[in-house]
N, C-alpha and C positions, 0 to 999 in steps of 0.2 A: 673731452668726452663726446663720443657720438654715437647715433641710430643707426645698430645693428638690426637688422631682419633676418629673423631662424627659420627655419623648420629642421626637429630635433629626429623626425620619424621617416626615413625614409629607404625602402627595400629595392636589391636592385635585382638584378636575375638569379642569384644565386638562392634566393630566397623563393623555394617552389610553386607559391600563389602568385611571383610575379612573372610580369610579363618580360618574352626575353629580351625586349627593345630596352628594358632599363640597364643601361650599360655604364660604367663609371662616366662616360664621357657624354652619352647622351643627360644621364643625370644633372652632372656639370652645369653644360648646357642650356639646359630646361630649365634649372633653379636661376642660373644669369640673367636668363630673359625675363623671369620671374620677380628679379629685384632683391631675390635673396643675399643674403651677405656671407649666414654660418651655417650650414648644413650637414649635418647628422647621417651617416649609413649606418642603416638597424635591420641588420638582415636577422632571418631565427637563428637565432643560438648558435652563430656562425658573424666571426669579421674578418673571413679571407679576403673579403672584395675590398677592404679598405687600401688595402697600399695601393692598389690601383685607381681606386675613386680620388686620394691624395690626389694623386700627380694630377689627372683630370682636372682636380677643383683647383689647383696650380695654376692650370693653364685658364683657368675661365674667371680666376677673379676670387674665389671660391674659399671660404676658409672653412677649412673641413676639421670635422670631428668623428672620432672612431669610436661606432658603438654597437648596440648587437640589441635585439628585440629577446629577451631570454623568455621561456616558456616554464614557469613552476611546475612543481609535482599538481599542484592544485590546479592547472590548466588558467593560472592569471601572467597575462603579459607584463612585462617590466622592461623599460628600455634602460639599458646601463650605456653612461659614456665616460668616455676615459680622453683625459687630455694629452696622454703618453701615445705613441700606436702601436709602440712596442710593448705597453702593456697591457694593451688590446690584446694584444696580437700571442702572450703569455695567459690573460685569461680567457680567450678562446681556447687554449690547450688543455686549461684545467676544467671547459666546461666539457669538453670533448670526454673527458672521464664520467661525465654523469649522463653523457646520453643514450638513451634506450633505442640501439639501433634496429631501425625495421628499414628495407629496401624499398629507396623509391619508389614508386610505380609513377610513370613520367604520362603513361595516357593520361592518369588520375589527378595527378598533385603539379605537373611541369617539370622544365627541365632544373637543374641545381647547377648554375655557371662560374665556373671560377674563370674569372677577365685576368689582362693586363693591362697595363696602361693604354694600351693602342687599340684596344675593346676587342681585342684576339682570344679567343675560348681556350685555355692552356689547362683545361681538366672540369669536370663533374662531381659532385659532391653524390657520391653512389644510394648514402641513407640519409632516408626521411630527415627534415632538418625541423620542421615547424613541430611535430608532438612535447609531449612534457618531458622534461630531465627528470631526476631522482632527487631533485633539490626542490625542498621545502619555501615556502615564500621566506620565513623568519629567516633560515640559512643565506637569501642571497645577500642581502645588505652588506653583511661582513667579508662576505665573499670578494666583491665589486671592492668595498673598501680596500681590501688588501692589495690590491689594485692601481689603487689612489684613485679610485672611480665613485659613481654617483649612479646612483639608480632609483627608478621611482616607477609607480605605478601608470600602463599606461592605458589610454583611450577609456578611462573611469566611466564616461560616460555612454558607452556600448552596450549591448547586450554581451554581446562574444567575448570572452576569453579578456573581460574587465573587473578588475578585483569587487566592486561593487555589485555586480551580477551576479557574482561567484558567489561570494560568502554573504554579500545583506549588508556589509558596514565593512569601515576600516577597524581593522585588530587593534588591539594597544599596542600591541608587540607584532612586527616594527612599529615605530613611526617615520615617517616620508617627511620630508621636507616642502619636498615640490610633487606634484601631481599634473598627469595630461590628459586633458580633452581634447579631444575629435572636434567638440563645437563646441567653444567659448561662449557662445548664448546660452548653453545651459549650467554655467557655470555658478549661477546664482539661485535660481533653483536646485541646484544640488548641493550649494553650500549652507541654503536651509535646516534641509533634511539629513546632512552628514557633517556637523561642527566642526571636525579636524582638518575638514576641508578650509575652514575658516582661518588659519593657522600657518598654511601651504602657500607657498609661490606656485602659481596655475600657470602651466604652458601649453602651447597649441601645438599639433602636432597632424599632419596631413597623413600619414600611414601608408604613403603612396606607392602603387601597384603596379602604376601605368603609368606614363609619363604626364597623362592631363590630369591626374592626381595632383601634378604639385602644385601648390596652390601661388597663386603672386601674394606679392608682401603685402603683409597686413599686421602679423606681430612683433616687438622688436623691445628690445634691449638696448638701455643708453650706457655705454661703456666709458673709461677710460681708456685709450689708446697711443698715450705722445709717453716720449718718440713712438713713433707706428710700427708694431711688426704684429704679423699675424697669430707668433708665440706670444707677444703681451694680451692682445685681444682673446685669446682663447684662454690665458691663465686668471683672467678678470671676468671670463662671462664662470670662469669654475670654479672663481671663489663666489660667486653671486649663485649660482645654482645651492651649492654645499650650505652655503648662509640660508637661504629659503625665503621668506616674507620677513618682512623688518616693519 
């Protein structure tokens, strides 16, 4: 068993509030230097960048996870990750059926970059990708599940676009297992005032836009790992998420 260091939140160019320098490879990268171990791409409602981000976090040490920042009808974030990438890479196709296409406007929103491996621009994601789907919060869980995925509410503790801002409380219907904060300091004041929080496996998550976004290692997860492949560490940090607080 040993200390992994995450971060489960992070968007790279294709995602139109970031900046274009986040590239699969500078991503990589940045998290290496960072001390990170397992790292997350959650672009909106879109995981085209991930087979490229792979290769990237290949070459940098990186043990990557394929995942997508979805946007409710209710306008609350939710990061879904998936230990499969191909079935990432399947429910991107079906969320591509719930979105309400509006045309980006690139002066406004930025560019929408589809990379390869080698951070080469091989296409544009032409509509808006960050607005809401036509999917319900209650409808994602099942959704993600079908999947073999894991999805949970994210940056709870924001104003913006954080299920506790939105609605005033967590629903009974769903319930989350795991929950993410932006700041882990407020994580006990919020567990005060919102009980189911008390309940949840809390994770950190940097939501990073820009590349000084990512944050160095600070939170981590003790895994089993022997014999070592980066398939056993990823199917152990995804029975540990699925499980939630013990």
């Amino acid at each position: 068993m040993n200390r992994y260091y995450y971060d489960f939140h992070i968007h790279s160019c294709l995602s139109p509030c970031a900046d274009n320098d986040m590239t699969p490879n500078n991503i990589a990268g940045m998290a290496a230097l960072a001390g990170l171990n397992i790292v997350a791409l959650t672009d909106h409602n879109s995981s085209r960048n991930c087979p490229a981000f792979f290769a990237a976090a290949k070459k940098n040490g990186i043990i990557p996870i394929a995942g997508m920042e979805l946007t409710t009808a209710e306008d609350i974030h939710m990061v879904c990750l998936f230990e499969d990438i191909n079935k990432a890479l399947a429910f991107n196709d079906e969320v591509d059926k719930h979105r309400i296409r509006i045309p980006n406007r690139t002066d406004i929103f930025g560019d929408q970059l589809l990379m390869n491996e080698n951070d080469e621009v091989i296409g544009e994601e032409a509509d808006l990708l960050s607005n809401a789907l036509d999917l319900a919060l209650e409808d994602v869980p099942p959704l993600v599940e079908a999947f073999d995925g894991i999805c949970f509410p994210a940056h709870v503790d924001r104003e913006a676009n954080g299920i506790l801002a939105t609605l005033g409380l967590f629903p009974p219907e769903p319930r989350f297992a795991v929950c993410e904060l932006h700041d882990m300091e407020k994580a006990e004041a919020l567990s005060v005032f919102h009980e189911p929080m008390q309940k949840m496996l809390l994770v950190s998550g940097s939501d990073a836009h820009y590349l000084w976004d990512i944050r160095d290692k600070e939170h981590f997860f003790e895994l089993h790992d022997e014999p070592y492949s980066s398939e056993l560490v990823r199917r152990e940090l995804f029975r540990t998420l699925k499980e939630g607080k013990r």
